[in-house]
C-alpha positions in Angstrom: -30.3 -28.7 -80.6 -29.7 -29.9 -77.4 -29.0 -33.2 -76.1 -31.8 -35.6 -74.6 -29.6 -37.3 -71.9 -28.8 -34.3 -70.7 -32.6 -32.7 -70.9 -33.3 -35.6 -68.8 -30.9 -35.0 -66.4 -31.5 -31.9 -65.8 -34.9 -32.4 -64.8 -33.7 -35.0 -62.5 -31.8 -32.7 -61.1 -34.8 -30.0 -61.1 -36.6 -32.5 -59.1 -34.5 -33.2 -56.6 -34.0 -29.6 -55.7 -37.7 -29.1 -55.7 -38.5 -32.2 -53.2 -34.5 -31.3 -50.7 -36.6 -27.3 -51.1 -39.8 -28.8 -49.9 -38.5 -31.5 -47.0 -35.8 -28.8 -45.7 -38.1 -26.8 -43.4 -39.8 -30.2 -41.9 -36.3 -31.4 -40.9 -35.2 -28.3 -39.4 -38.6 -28.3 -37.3 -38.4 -31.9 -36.4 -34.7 -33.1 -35.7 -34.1 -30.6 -32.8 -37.0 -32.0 -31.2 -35.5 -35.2 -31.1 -32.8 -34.6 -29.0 -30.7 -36.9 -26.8 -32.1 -38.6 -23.6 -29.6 -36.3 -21.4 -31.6 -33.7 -22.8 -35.1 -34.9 -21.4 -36.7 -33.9 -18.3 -37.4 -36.7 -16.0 -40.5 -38.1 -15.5 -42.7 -37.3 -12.4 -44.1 -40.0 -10.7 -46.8 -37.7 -9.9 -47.6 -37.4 -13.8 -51.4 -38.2 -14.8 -49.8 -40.6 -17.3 -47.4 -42.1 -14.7 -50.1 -42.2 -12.0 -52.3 -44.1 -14.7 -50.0 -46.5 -15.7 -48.9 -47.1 -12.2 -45.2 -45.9 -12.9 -42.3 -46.1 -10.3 -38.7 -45.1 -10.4 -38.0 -48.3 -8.7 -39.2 -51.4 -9.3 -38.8 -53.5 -6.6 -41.8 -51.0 -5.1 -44.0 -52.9 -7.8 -44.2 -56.1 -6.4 -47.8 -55.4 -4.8 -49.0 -54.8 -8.5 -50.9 -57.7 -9.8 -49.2 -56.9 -13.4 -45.7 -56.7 -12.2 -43.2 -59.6 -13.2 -40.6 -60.3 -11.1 -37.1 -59.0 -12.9 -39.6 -56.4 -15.0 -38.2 -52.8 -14.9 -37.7 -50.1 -17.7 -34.4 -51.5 -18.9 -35.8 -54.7 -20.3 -38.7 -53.7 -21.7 -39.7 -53.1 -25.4 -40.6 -49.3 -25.1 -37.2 -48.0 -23.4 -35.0 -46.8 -25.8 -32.0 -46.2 -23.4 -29.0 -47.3 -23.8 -27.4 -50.4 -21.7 -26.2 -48.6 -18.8 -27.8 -45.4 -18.8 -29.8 -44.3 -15.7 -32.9 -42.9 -17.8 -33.7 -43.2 -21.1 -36.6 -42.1 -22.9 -39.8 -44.1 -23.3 -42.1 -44.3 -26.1 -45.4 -44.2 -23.6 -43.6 -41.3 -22.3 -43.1 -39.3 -25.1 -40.6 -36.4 -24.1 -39.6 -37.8 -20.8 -36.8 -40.3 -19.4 -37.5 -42.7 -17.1 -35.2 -44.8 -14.8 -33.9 -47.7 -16.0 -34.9 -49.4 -12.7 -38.3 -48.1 -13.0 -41.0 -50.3 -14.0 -45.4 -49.8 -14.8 -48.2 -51.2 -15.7 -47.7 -51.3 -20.0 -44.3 -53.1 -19.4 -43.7 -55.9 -21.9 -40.3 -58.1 -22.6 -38.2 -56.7 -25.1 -37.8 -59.1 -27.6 
Protein backbone atom coordinates (compact mmCIF):
# COMPACT_ATOMS: atom_id res chain seq x y z
CA UNK A 1 0.00 0.00 0.00
CA UNK A 2 1.37 3.20 -0.51
CA UNK A 3 2.40 5.83 1.83
CA UNK A 4 0.06 8.86 2.84
CA UNK A 5 2.84 11.52 3.17
CA UNK A 6 3.84 10.87 0.03
CA UNK A 7 0.09 10.62 -1.59
CA UNK A 8 -0.12 14.01 -0.18
CA UNK A 9 2.81 15.20 -1.66
CA UNK A 10 2.31 14.22 -4.71
CA UNK A 11 -0.80 16.02 -5.12
CA UNK A 12 0.99 19.10 -3.91
CA UNK A 13 3.10 18.67 -6.42
CA UNK A 14 0.15 17.95 -9.03
CA UNK A 15 -1.12 21.22 -8.02
CA UNK A 16 1.43 23.26 -8.50
CA UNK A 17 2.13 22.07 -11.99
CA UNK A 18 -1.51 22.61 -12.82
CA UNK A 19 -1.66 26.45 -11.41
CA UNK A 20 2.75 27.23 -13.02
CA UNK A 21 0.58 25.31 -16.45
CA UNK A 22 -2.20 27.75 -16.13
CA UNK A 23 -0.29 31.27 -15.15
CA UNK A 24 2.59 30.44 -17.78
CA UNK A 25 0.88 31.79 -20.87
CA UNK A 26 -0.38 35.16 -18.84
CA UNK A 27 3.28 35.90 -17.99
CA UNK A 28 4.61 35.38 -21.25
CA UNK A 29 1.74 37.84 -22.67
CA UNK A 30 2.20 40.37 -19.98
CA UNK A 31 5.99 40.76 -18.99
CA UNK A 32 7.24 41.78 -22.50
CA UNK A 33 4.79 44.43 -22.38
CA UNK A 34 6.33 45.89 -19.50
CA UNK A 35 9.36 46.77 -20.75
CA UNK A 36 11.97 49.31 -19.68
CA UNK A 37 11.34 53.17 -19.92
CA UNK A 38 14.32 53.32 -22.73
CA UNK A 39 11.95 51.20 -24.53
CA UNK A 40 8.94 53.78 -24.51
CA UNK A 41 8.08 56.14 -27.12
CA UNK A 42 7.93 59.66 -25.94
CA UNK A 43 5.07 61.37 -25.19
CA UNK A 44 3.57 64.09 -27.67
CA UNK A 45 2.61 67.11 -26.34
CA UNK A 46 0.21 67.16 -29.05
CA UNK A 47 -1.50 63.88 -27.42
CA UNK A 48 -5.44 64.30 -26.63
CA UNK A 49 -4.39 63.03 -23.16
CA UNK A 50 -1.46 65.50 -22.93
CA UNK A 51 -3.46 68.41 -24.39
CA UNK A 52 -6.19 67.52 -21.70
CA UNK A 53 -4.11 67.40 -18.83
CA UNK A 54 -2.27 70.46 -19.98
CA UNK A 55 1.20 68.44 -20.29
CA UNK A 56 4.62 70.19 -21.16
CA UNK A 57 8.08 68.81 -21.57
CA UNK A 58 9.16 71.78 -19.59
CA UNK A 59 7.96 73.01 -16.71
CA UNK A 60 8.92 76.37 -16.22
CA UNK A 61 6.33 76.94 -19.39
CA UNK A 62 3.56 76.03 -16.66
CA UNK A 63 3.81 78.95 -14.63
CA UNK A 64 0.59 80.67 -16.35
CA UNK A 65 -1.42 77.47 -15.13
CA UNK A 66 -3.45 78.16 -12.24
CA UNK A 67 -2.66 74.44 -10.93
CA UNK A 68 0.98 74.67 -11.32
CA UNK A 69 3.26 74.80 -8.16
CA UNK A 70 6.30 76.37 -8.33
CA UNK A 71 9.25 73.49 -8.18
CA UNK A 72 6.32 70.91 -9.59
CA UNK A 73 7.69 68.91 -12.63
CA UNK A 74 7.46 65.08 -13.50
CA UNK A 75 10.38 64.11 -11.43
CA UNK A 76 8.78 64.84 -8.05
CA UNK A 77 5.59 63.75 -8.57
CA UNK A 78 3.83 60.51 -7.26
CA UNK A 79 2.90 59.05 -10.88
CA UNK A 80 6.57 59.14 -12.47
CA UNK A 81 8.18 56.05 -12.03
CA UNK A 82 11.60 57.19 -13.44
CA UNK A 83 14.51 56.81 -11.99
CA UNK A 84 16.61 59.78 -10.18
CA UNK A 85 18.38 61.06 -13.11
CA UNK A 86 16.77 59.77 -16.09
CA UNK A 87 15.52 62.19 -18.72
CA UNK A 88 11.99 60.36 -19.16
CA UNK A 89 10.42 57.95 -17.35
CA UNK A 90 7.17 56.43 -17.68
CA UNK A 91 4.09 57.79 -16.12
CA UNK A 92 1.16 56.01 -14.81
CA UNK A 93 -1.44 58.74 -16.43
CA UNK A 94 0.58 57.97 -19.48
CA UNK A 95 0.37 54.49 -19.73
CA UNK A 96 2.99 53.32 -22.46
CA UNK A 97 4.72 56.60 -22.80
CA UNK A 98 7.73 58.45 -21.04
CA UNK A 99 7.67 61.81 -20.17
CA UNK A 100 10.44 64.36 -19.28
CA UNK A 101 11.48 64.48 -16.02
CA UNK A 102 11.27 68.37 -16.32
CA UNK A 103 7.92 68.11 -17.60
CA UNK A 104 5.10 68.92 -15.51
CA UNK A 105 0.65 68.86 -15.99
CA UNK A 106 -2.24 69.48 -14.61
CA UNK A 107 -2.82 65.79 -12.40
CA UNK A 108 0.68 66.53 -10.79
CA UNK A 109 0.78 65.71 -7.04
CA UNK A 110 3.97 65.55 -4.46
CA UNK A 111 5.42 62.32 -4.16
CA UNK A 112 5.25 61.35 -0.85
Amino acid sequence: MSDPAESQARRRFLKLAVVGAATAPIAAAVLPRLGFAADLPHLDPNDATAKALHYTEDAKTAASNPSFKAGSDCANCQFYQGKAGDQYGPCMLFPGKAVHSTGWCASWAKKA
